[in-house]
C-alpha positions in Angstrom: 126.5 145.0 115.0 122.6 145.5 114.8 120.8 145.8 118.1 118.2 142.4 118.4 114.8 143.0 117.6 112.3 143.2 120.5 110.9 139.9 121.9 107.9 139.9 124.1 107.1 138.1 127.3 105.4 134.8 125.1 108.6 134.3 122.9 110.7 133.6 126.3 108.2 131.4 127.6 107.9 129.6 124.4 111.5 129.2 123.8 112.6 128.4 127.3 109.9 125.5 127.5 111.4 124.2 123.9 115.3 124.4 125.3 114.5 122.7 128.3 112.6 119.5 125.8 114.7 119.6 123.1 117.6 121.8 123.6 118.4 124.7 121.8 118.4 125.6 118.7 121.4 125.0 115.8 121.6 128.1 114.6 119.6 131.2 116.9 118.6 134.1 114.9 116.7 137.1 115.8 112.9 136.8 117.5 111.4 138.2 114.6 113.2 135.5 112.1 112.0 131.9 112.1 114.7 129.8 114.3 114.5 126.1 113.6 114.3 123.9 117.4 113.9 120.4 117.3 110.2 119.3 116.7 109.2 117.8 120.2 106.6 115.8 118.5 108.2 114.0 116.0 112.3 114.4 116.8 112.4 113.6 120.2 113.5 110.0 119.3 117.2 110.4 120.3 118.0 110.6 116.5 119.7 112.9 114.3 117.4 115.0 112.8 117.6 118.7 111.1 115.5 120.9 113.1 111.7 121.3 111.5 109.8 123.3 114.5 109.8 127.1 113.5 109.6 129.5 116.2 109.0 133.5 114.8 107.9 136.1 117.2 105.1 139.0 115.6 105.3 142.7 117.7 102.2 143.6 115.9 100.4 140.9 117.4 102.4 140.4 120.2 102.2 136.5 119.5 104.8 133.9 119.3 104.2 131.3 116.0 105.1 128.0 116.1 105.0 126.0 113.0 106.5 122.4 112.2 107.5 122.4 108.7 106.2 118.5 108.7 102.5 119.7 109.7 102.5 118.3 113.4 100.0 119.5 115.1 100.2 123.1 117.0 98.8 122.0 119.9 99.6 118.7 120.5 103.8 120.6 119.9 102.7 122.6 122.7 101.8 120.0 124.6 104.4 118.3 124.6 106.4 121.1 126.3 103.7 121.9 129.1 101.9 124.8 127.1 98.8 125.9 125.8 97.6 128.0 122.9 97.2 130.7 124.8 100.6 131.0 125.8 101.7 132.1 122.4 100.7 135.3 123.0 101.9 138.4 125.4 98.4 138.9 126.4 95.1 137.4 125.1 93.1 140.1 122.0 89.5 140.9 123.1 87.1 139.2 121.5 84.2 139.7 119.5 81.0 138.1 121.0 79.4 138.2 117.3 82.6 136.5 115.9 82.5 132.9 115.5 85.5 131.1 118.0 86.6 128.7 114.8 89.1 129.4 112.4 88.8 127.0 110.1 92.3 125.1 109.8 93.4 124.7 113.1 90.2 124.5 115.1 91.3 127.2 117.3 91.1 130.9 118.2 92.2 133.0 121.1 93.6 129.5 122.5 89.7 127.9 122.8 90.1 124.7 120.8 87.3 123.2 118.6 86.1 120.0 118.8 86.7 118.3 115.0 86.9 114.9 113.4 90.5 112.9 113.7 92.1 112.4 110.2 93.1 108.7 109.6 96.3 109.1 110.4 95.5 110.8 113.7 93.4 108.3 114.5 96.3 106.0 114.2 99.1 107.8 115.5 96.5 108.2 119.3 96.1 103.8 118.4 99.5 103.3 118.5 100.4 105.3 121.8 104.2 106.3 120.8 106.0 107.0 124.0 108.0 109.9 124.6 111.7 109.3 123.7 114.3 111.9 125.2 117.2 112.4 122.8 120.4 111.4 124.0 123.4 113.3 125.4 125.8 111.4 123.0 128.4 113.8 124.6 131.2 116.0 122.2 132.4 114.8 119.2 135.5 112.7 119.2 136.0 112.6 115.4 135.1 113.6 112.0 131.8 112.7 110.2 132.9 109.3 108.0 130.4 108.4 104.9 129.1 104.7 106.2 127.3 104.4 102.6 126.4 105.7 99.1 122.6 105.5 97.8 123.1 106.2 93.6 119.6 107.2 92.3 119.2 106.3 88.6 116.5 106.8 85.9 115.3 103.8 84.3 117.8 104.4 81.5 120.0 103.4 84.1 121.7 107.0 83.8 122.9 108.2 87.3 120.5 111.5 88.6 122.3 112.0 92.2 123.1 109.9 95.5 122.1 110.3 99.3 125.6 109.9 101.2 125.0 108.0 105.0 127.2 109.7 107.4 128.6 108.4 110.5 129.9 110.9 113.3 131.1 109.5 116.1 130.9 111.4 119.6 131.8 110.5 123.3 129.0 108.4 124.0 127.8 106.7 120.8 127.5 107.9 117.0 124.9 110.6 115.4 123.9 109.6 111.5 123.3 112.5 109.3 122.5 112.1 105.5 123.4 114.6 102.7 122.1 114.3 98.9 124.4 115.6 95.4 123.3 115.8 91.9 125.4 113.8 89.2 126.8 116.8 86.5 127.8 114.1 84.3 131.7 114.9 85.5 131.2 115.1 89.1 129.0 115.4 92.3 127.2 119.1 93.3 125.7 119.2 96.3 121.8 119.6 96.7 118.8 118.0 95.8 117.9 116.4 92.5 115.2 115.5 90.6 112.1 113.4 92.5 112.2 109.8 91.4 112.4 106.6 93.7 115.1 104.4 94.1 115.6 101.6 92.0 113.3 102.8 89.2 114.8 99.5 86.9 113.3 97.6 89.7 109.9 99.2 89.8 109.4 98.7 85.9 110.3 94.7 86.2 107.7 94.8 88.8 104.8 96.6 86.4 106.0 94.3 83.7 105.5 91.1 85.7 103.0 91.6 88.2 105.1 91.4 91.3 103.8 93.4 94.2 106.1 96.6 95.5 107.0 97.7 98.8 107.7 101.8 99.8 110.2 101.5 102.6 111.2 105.0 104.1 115.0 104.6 103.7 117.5 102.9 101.3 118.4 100.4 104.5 115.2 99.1 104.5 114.8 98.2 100.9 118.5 96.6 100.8 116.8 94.3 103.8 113.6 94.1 101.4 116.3 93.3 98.5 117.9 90.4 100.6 114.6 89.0 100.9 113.6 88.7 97.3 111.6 91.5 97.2 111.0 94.5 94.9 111.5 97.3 97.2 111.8 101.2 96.8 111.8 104.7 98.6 112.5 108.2 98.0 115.6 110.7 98.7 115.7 112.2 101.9 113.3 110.0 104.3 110.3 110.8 106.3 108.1 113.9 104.9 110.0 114.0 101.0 107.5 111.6 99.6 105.8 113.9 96.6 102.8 112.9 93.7 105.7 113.1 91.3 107.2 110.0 92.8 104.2 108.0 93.1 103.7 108.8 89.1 106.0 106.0 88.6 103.9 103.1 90.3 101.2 103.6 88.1 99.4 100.8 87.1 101.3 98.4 89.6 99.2 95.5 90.6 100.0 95.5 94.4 101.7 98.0 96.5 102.8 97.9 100.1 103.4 100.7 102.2 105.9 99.9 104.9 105.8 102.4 107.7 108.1 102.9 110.5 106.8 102.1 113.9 106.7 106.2 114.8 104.6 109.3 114.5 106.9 110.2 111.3 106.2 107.4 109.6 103.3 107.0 110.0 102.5 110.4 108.7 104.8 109.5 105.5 102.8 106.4 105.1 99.8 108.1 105.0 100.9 110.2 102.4 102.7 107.7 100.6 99.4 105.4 100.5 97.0 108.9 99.4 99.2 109.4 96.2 98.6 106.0 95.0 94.9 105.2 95.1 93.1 105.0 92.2 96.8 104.6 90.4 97.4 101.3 91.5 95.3 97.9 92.1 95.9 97.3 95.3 97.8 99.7 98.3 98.7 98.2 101.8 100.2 99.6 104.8 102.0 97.4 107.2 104.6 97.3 109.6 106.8 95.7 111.5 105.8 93.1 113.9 109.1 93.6 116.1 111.2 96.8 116.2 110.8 100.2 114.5 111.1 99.2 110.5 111.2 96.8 107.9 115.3 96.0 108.9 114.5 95.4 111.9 111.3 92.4 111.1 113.3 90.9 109.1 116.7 90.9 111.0 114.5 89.8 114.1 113.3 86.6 111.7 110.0 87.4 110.7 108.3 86.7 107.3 107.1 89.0 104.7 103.7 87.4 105.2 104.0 88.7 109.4 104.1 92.2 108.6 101.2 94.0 110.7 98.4 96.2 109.1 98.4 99.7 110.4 95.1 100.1 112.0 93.1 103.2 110.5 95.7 103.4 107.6 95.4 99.6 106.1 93.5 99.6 102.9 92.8 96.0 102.5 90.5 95.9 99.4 91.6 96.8 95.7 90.8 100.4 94.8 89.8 101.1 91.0 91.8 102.4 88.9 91.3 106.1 87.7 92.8 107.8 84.7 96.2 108.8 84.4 95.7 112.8 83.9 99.3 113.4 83.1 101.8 111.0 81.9 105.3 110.1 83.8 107.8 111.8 82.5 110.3 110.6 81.4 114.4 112.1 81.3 117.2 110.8 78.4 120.6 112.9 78.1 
């Protein structure tokens, strides 16, 4: 067995403030390896998540890094578990009076914080004013994890590219959902990702052949509650944070498109993004959400209207954008 790696004084207080937010980590590995912890930002909703706060320790620098794979933001993570940027390290470096305090990215250096311009989606993340859900203690597991539903991803040949599989495990005091994705060999399912297309792609290319207006939901259960409504609805694999340019290539030249978001700091993030891959692509982009509960489900299972959907405020783009060139075309997959 090898002896663990040395860990200085701001890795403990680092990790011991995360444990006691968000409980420990999955898997531990050694200080000077990235350990995944619950992000306390944007997985403290009492949901299942897989861990996306890194936590590394550096004995060159005697500094503890902390890095959410979703791009949170460093300090407002440390925040939320009663730290500081300074804390990250064993003990501050002297500084250089010549050297400016910025660093360029982050606004910050040696834990003095620059003053900088919110980004839209900052602006309406702080307009919302999320409140701080503690996960659950749903208690041990009482059984194994049963597959609730099957999400088939197909081109627009209507050949099958893979599936996300909705588990259900339940445990002593309720049930924790996980999801898992496969890729179709033609003979059988192999677990792991597959290629980046939305769902419902026969769906999207009705809607650019006639007109109708799409929605981008950030699960499959919201566009079968958009589907039940008469809607043309869609979303990629995997959630919050997987939405990529190469998905958006397939909206092009859509006449309307509305960006649902979920009524949280992930997705509103994902909306964001969603909405900045289609400008210029599309006629028209929206983002709205629900005017009850969290998502799109929940609006319309509470009785609302399409038409009630809220506008996010600083991420709503209410006025046709123009249309830019297509640089690449979509590409497109036969077997």
């Amino acid at each position: 067995m090898q002896p663990q790696q040395p860990q200085g004084h701001s890795y403990q207080v680092v990790t011991d403030a995360l444990i006691r937010r968000v409980g420990p980590p999955p898997h531990p590995r050694d200080p000077m390896q990235w350990t995944n912890y619950l992000c306390p930002v944007h997985e403290a909703d009492g949901q299942h998540h897989n861990p996306s706060l890194g936590v590394r320790y550096d004995p060159r620098e005697g500094k503890t890094w902390v890095r959410c794979w979703a791009h949170c933001n460093d300090e407002e993570v440390l925040e939320r578990i009663g730290l500081r940027v300074r804390d990250l390290w064993d003990r501050l470096p002297e500084r250089d009076p010549n050297q400016q305090r910025s660093n360029g990215i982050h606004g910050q250096r040696y834990g003095v914080a620059e003053r900088r311009a919110l980004t839209p989606v900052e602006r309406a993340i702080a307009a919302a004013r999320f409140p701080i859900l503690n996960k659950p203690d749903l208690g041990a597991q009482t059984g194994p994890a049963e597959n609730v539903d099957t999400y088939v991803y197909r081109w627009h040949t209507d050949q099958i590219e893979g599936a996300v599989f909705r588990m259900r495990t339940p445990h002593e005091h309720g049930y924790a959902k996980s999801f898992w994705q496969a890729r179709w060999t033609g003979t059988e399912w192999a677990k792991g990702g597959f290629a980046p297309i939305p769902w419902k792609l026969t769906d999207i290319r009705e809607a650019l052949d006639t007109g109708r207006e799409i929605f981008v939901c950030e699960g499959e259960k919201d566009v079968q509650a958009a589907n039940r409504a008469g809607l043309i609805a869609t979303c990629n694999a995997m959630g919050a944070g997987s939405w990529t340019p190469e998905h958006a290539k397939w909206l092009r030249g859509a006449a309307r498109v509305i960006v649902v978001a979920d009524r949280d700091r992930p997705g509103y993030q994902h909306a964001a993004k969603v909405a900045d891959t289609l400008i210029g692509t599309v006629g028209e982009v929206r983002v709205m959400q629900a005017r009850v509960g969290k998502d799109l489900a929940d609006h319309f299972a509470a009785g609302h209207r399409t038409e009630e959907l809220e506008p996010v405020k600083h991420l709503d783009r209410p006025h046709p954008q123009r249309f830019r060139e297509p640089t690449t075309r979509v590409r497109t997959r036969n077997r």
